[in-house]
Every structure is written in structure tokens, then in C-alpha cells.
C-alpha positions in Angstrom: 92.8 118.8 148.0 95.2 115.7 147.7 93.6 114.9 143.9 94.8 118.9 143.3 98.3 117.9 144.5 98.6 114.6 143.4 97.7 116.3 139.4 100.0 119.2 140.1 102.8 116.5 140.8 101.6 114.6 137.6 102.2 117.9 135.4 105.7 118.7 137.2 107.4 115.6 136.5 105.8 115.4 133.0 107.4 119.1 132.2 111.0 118.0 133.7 111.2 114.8 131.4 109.9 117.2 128.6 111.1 120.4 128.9 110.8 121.2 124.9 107.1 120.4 123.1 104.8 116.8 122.4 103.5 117.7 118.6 100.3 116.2 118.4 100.6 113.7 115.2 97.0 113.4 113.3 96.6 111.1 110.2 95.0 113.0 107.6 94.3 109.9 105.2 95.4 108.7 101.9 94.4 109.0 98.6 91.5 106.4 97.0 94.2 104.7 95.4 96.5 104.5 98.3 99.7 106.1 96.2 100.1 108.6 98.8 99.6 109.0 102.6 99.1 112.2 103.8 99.7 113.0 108.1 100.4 116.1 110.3 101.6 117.6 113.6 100.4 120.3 116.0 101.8 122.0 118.4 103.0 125.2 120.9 106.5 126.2 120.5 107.9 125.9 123.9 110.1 128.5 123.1 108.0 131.0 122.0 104.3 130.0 122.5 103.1 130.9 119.2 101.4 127.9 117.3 103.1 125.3 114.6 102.0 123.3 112.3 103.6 120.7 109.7 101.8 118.6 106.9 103.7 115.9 105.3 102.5 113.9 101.8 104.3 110.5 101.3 104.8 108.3 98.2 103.8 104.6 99.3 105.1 102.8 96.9 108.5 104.7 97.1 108.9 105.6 100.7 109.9 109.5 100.6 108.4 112.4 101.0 106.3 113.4 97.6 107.2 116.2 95.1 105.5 119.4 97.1 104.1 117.3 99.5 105.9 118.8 102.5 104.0 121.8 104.3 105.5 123.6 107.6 104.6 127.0 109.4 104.8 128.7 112.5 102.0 131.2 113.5 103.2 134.7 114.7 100.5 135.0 117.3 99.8 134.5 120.6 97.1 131.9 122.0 94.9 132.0 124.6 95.1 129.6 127.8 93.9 126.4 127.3 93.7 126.4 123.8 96.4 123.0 121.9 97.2 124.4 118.9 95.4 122.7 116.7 94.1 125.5 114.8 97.5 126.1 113.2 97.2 122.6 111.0 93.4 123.4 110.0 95.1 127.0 108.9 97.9 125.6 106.9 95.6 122.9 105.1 93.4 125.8 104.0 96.5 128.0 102.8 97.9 125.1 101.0 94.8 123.4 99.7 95.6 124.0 95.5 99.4 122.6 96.5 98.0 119.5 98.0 94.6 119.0 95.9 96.6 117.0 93.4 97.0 114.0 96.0 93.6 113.3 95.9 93.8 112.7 99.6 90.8 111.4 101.2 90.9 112.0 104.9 88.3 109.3 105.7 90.3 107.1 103.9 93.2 106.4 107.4 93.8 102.9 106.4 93.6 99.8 109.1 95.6 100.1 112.6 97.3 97.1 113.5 99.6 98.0 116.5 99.2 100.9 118.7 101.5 101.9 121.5 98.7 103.3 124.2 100.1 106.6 125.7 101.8 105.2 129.4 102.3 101.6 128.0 106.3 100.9 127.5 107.7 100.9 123.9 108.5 98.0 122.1 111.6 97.3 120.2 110.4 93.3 119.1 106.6 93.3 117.2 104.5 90.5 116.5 101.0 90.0 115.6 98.4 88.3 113.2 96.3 89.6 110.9 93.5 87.5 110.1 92.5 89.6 107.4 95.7 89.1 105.4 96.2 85.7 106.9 99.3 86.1 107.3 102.3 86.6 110.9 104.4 90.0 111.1 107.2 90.0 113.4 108.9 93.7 113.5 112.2 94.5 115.0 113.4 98.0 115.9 117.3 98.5 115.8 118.4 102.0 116.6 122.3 103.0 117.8 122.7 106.1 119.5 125.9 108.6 118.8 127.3 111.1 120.7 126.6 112.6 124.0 123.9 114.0 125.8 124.3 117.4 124.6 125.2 116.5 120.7 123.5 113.2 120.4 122.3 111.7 117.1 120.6 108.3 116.3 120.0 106.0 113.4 117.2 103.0 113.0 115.9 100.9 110.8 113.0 97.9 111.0 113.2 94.4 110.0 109.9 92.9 108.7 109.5 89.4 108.2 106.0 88.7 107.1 104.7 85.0 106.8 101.9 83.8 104.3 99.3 81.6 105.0 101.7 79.0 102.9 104.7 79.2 105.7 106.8 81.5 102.8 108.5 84.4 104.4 109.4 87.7 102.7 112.2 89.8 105.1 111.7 93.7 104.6 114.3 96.3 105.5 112.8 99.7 106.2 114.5 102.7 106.9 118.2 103.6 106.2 120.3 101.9 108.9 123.2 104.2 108.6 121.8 107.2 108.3 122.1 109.5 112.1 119.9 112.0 112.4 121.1 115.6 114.3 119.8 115.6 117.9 117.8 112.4 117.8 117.7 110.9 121.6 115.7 108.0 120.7 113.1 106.3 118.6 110.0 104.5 119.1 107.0 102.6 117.2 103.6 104.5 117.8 101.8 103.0 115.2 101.4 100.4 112.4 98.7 100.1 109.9 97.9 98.9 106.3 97.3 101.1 103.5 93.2 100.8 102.1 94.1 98.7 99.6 96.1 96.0 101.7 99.4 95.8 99.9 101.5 98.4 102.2 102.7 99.0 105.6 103.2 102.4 107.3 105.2 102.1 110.4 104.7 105.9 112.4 107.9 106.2 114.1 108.2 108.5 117.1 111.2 110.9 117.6 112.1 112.1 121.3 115.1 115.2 119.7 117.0 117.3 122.1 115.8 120.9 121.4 117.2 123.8 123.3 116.4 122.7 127.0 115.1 119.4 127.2 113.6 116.4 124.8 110.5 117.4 122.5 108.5 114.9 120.9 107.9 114.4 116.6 106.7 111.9 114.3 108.2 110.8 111.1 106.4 108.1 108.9 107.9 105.0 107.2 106.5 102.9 104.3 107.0 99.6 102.7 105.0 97.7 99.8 104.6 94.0 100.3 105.1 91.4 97.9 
């Protein structure tokens, strides 16, 4: 009886801090050549219930969204208890298969994780870790401003990268666009970084906590740069 509560608590506090959706973000690999990375999100509509699904293709090299690479849709139908969503995303792969086929994507091909925020762990604006692989030190910095108020809030970031050889040179990388705000961003925060399969990029998964209707909901965006 008191594990029944304790969980019933758990969920209660976890819907009042979000009372809008968590999208589910799944890497969907990149292509053999690592030109483009490919990743989507899953999810129930909190406002609706029905099932949504967004598939996003991005240009490495470039950092931006590729020509036709961007894939969203919201499924008119109702699920049945228990079940995440996840469906929707295999759907809209399916319906858009000849639209993305030219990427090539290979979705055993995720690339190499080097940071991971663990879900419960505190986020981290300050980054830095070694890759023996690469030989090399990465120190990451996370500046983010926050406009507005709490009912029309918007937010802008960007990351500073200052990588480190195994010769002691250091190359500084500024990703993102630091004055650009985004409409009803709360605040930002690093879920992931990995190297593309070939070695000579960084992706940076960025999480977004937006204000949506009643509360915060959770998405994911995805920044890239190519090292020197």
C-alpha cells in the first residue's frame, strides 16, 4: 500500500511540473557518409490525446535542416490506455519513405555518445570530457538568456566549443545563433553529445522545456558543427 502511494505521489508532482507533453526523442541514424543525420519525436498530445509524430533530416556539414528533410503529423485517432505513441513515428517513416530514401540514412549507423544527461541527474550548463579516441579535450559552455515573462516567455542559446588536440592547439566553435529568441521557450538544456561515424562532427541534442497552453512540454532540436 505505501509503494501504491508513494508512485501515485511520484506521477502527481511529475504531471504539475508538466502539465503539457515529454516527446520521446529517438535517433534514427545517419547516412554512410555522415552528410546527414536523421532523428525523431513521439508523442500524445496533451490536448487532444491523439498521437504525433515529427522526423527531422539535418545537413552536418551545414547545420540546418535539409531540403525536404522535415516530416510532422498528428494522428486523428484515439489510443488505447497504456499504449506511448510510438506508433505514430513508425507510421510517418512508412508514409514518407520515397521523400526521405534519398538521404541514404542508415539507422544502425547513430554515431558515438560522448555525454549523456541521465533522466533525474541535473543539467549542466559547463561540459568537459576526453575522448581518447580522438585524443583530444572538449570543454562545452551553454549560454542561454531568457525574455519575457512567464506567460510570453522566449529564450535564445548558443554553445561555445573549445576543442584541444593532442599538440595543446585549440580551435573555439560557436554553435547556434546567439541572438536568435525562440516564441515560448522556458529553457534549454544539453541531453546529448555524440560524434558523427566518420569522426569529424559534433551533434549537440539540445532539449527545449516550451510553454504550451497549460503548463511546460518537452522537445528536442539538434545542433551540428564540423571540426577542423
Amino acid at each position: 500500500m505505501k509503494r501504491n502511494v508513494l508512485v501515485l505521489i511520484l506521477l502527481l508532482c511529475t504531471l504539475s511540473v508538466f502539465a503539457g507533453d515529454v516527446a520521446d526523442y529517438v535517433n534514427l541514424g545517419f547516412s554512410d557518409d555522415s552528410k546527414y543525420f536523421m532523428f525523431g519525436l513521439y508523442g500524445i498530445d496533451y490536448k487532444s490525446s491523439n498521437p504525433y509524430a515529427d522526423i527531422y533530416t539535418i545537413d552536418v556539414n551545414g547545420n540546418k535542416f535539409a531540403d525536404k528533410g522535415v516530416c510532422t503529423k498528428v494522428y486523428n485517432i484515439d489510443l488505447q490506455v497504456g499504449q506511448d505513441g510510438s506508433g505514430a513515428l513508425y507510421n510517418l517513416l512508412e508514409e514518407n519513405f520515397n521523400q526521405l530514401k534519398p538521404f541514404k540514412i542508415n539507422h544502425l549507423n547513430k554515431g558515438r555518445i560522448v555525454y549523456l544527461l541521465i533522466n533525474g541527474d541535473a543539467p549542466k550548463d559547463i561540459l568537459e570530457f576526453r575522448d581518447f579516441q580522438n585524443n583530444g579535450k572538449y570543454h562545452v559552455a551553454l549560454t542561454q538568456q531568457r525574455f519575457g515573462n512567464d506567460k510570453k516567455p522566449s529564450a535564445s542559446f548558443h554553445i561555445q566549443l573549445t576543442v584541444t588536440d593532442s599538440s595543446s592547439k585549440t580551435t573555439v566553435y560557436t554553435i547556434g545563433l546567439p541572438d536568435y529568441k525562440r516564441t515560448d521557450v522556458l529553457k534549454y538544456r544539453i541531453k546529448q553529445v555524440m560524434f558523427a561515424p566518420d569522426e569529424k562532427s559534433l551533434v549537440f541534442v539540445v532539449e527545449k522545456e516550451i510553454l504550451d497552453g497549460a503548463g511546460p512540454s518537452i522537445r528536442y532540436m539538434v545542433e551540428t558543427v564540423k571540426l577542423k
